[in-house]
Z-matrix of the N, CA and C atoms (Angstrom, degrees):
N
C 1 1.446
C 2 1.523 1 109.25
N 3 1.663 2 126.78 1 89.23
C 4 1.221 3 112.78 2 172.35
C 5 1.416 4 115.54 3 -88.88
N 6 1.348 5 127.14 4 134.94
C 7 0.941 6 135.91 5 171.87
C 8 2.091 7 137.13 6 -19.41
N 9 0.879 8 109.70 7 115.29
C 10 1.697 9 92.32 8 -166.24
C 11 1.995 10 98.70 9 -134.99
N 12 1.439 11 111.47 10 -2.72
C 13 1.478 12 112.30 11 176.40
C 14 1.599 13 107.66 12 -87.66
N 15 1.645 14 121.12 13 112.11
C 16 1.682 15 96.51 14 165.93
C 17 1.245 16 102.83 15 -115.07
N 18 1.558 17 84.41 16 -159.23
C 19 1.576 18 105.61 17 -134.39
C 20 1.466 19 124.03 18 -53.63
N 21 1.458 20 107.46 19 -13.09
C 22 1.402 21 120.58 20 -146.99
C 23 1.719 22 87.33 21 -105.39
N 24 0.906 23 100.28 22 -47.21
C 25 1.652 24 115.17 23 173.18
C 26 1.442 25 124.03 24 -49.50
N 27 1.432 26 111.70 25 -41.33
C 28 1.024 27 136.36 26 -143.45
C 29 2.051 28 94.14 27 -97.58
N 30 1.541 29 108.19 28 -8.67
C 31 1.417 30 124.73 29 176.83
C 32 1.010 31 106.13 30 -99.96
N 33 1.416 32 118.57 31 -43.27
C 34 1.784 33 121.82 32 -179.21
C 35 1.711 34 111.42 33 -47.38
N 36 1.807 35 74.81 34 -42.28
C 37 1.928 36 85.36 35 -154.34
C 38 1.926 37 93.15 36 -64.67
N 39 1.066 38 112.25 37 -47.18
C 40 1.821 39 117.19 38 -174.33
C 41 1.701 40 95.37 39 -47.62
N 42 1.046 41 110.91 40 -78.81
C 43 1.775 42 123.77 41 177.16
C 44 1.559 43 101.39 42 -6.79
N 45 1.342 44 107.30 43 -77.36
C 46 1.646 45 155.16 44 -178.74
C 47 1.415 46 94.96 45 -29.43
N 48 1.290 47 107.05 46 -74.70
C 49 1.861 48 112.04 47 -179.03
C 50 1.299 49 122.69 48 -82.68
N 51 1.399 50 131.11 49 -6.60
C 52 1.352 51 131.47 50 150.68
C 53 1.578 52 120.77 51 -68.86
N 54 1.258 53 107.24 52 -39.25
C 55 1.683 54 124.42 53 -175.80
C 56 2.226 55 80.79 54 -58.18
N 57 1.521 56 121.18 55 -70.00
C 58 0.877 57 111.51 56 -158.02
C 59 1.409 58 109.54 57 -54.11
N 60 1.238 59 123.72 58 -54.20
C 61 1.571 60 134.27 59 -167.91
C 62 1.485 61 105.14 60 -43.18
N 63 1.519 62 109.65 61 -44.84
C 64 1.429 63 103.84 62 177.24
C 65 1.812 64 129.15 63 -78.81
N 66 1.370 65 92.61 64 10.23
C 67 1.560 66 91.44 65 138.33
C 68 1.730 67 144.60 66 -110.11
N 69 1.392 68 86.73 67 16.96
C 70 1.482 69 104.16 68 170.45
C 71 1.574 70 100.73 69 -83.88
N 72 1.428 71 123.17 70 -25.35
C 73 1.613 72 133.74 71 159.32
C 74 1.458 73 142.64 72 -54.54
N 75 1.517 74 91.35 73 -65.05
C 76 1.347 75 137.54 74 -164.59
C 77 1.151 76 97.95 75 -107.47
N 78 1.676 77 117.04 76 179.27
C 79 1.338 78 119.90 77 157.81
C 80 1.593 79 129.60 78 71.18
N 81 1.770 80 116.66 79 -148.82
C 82 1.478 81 105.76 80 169.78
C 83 1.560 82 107.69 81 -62.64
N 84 1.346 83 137.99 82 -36.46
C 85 1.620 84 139.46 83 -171.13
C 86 1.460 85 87.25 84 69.34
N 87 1.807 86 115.64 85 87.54
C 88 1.078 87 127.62 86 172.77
C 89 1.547 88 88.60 87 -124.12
N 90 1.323 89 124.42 88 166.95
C 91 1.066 90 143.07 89 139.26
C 92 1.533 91 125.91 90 -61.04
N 93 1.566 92 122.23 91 -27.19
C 94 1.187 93 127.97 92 -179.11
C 95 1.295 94 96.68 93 -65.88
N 96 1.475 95 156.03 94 -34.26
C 97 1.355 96 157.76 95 95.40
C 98 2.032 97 89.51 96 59.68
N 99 1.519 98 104.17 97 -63.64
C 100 1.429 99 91.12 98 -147.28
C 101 1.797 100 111.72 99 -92.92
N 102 1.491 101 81.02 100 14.32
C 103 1.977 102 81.92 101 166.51
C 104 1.083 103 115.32 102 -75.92
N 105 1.899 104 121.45 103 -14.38
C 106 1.128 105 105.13 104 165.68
C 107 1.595 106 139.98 105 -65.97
N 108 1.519 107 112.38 106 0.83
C 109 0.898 108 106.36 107 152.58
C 110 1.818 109 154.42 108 -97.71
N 111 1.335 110 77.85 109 20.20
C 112 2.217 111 105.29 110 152.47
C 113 1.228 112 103.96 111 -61.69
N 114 1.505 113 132.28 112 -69.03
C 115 1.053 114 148.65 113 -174.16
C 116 1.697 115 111.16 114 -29.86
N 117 1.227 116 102.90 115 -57.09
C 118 1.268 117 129.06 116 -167.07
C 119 1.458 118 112.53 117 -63.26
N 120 1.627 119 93.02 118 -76.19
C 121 1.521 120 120.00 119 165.34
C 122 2.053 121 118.08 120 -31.77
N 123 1.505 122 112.34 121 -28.41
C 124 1.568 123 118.98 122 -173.17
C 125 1.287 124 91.60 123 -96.03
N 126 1.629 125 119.48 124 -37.49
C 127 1.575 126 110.31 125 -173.63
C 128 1.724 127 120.40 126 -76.64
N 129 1.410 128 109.23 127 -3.05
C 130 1.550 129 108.52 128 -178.16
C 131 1.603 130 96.12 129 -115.46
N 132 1.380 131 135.11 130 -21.37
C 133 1.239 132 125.74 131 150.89
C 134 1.770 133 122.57 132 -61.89
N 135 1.524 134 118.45 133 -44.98
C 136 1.392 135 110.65 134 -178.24
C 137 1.472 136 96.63 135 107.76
N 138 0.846 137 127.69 136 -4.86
C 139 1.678 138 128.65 137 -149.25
C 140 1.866 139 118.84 138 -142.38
N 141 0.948 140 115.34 139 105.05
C 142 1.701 141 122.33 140 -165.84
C 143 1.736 142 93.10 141 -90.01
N 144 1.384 143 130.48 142 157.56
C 145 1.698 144 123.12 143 168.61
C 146 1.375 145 84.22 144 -110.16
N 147 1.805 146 135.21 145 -23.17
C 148 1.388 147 102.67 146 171.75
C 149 1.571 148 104.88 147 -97.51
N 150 1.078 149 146.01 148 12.64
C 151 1.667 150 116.83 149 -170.68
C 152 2.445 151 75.60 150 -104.67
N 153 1.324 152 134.48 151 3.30
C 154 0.892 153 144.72 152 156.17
C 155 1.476 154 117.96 153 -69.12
N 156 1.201 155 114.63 154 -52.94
C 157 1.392 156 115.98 155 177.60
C 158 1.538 157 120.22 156 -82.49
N 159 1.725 158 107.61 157 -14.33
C 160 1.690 159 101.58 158 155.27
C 161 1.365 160 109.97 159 -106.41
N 162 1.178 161 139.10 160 19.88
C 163 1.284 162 120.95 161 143.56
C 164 1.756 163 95.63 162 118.81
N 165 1.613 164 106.11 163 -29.05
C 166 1.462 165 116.92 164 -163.00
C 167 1.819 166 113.96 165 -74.97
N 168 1.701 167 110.81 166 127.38
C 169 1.028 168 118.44 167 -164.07
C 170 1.317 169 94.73 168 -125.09
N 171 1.681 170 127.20 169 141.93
C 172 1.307 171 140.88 170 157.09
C 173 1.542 172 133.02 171 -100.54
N 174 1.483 173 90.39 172 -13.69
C 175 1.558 174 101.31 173 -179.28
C 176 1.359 175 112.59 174 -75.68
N 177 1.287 176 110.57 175 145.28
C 178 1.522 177 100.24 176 166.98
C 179 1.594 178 100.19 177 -120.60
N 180 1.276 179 107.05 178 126.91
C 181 1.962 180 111.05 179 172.08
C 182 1.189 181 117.45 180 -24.95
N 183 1.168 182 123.77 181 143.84
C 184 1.345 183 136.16 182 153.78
C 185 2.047 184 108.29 183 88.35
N 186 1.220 185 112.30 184 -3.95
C 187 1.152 186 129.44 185 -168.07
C 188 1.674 187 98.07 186 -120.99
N 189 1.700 188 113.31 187 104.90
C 190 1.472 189 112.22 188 -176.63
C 191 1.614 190 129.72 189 -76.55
């Protein structure tokens, strides 16, 4: 799994899946709530299986 989420991205995506989670709280109190943690889950790995399976990379080397 080489890395293809950066850094900048890699904040959106946290932001991104907390905003969702907190409507598993807050809000409608859906369960769909807990896809935000994909979001999350790619941003503390570094690593997407779809921005992998299209080819699309954000990381730039040497920059963690």
């Amino acid at each position: 799994m080489k890395r293809n989420v950066g850094s900048a991205e890699r904040v959106v995506r946290v932001v991104v899946g907390v905003i969702l989670l907190a409507l598993v709280v807050v809000g409608p109190q859906t369960w769909w709530g807990l896809v935000g943690l994909i979001p999350i889950v790619t941003a503390l790995w570094g690593w997407c299986p779809l921005w992998s399976a299209l080819g699309i990379s954000t990381h730039r080397p040497g920059v963690r």
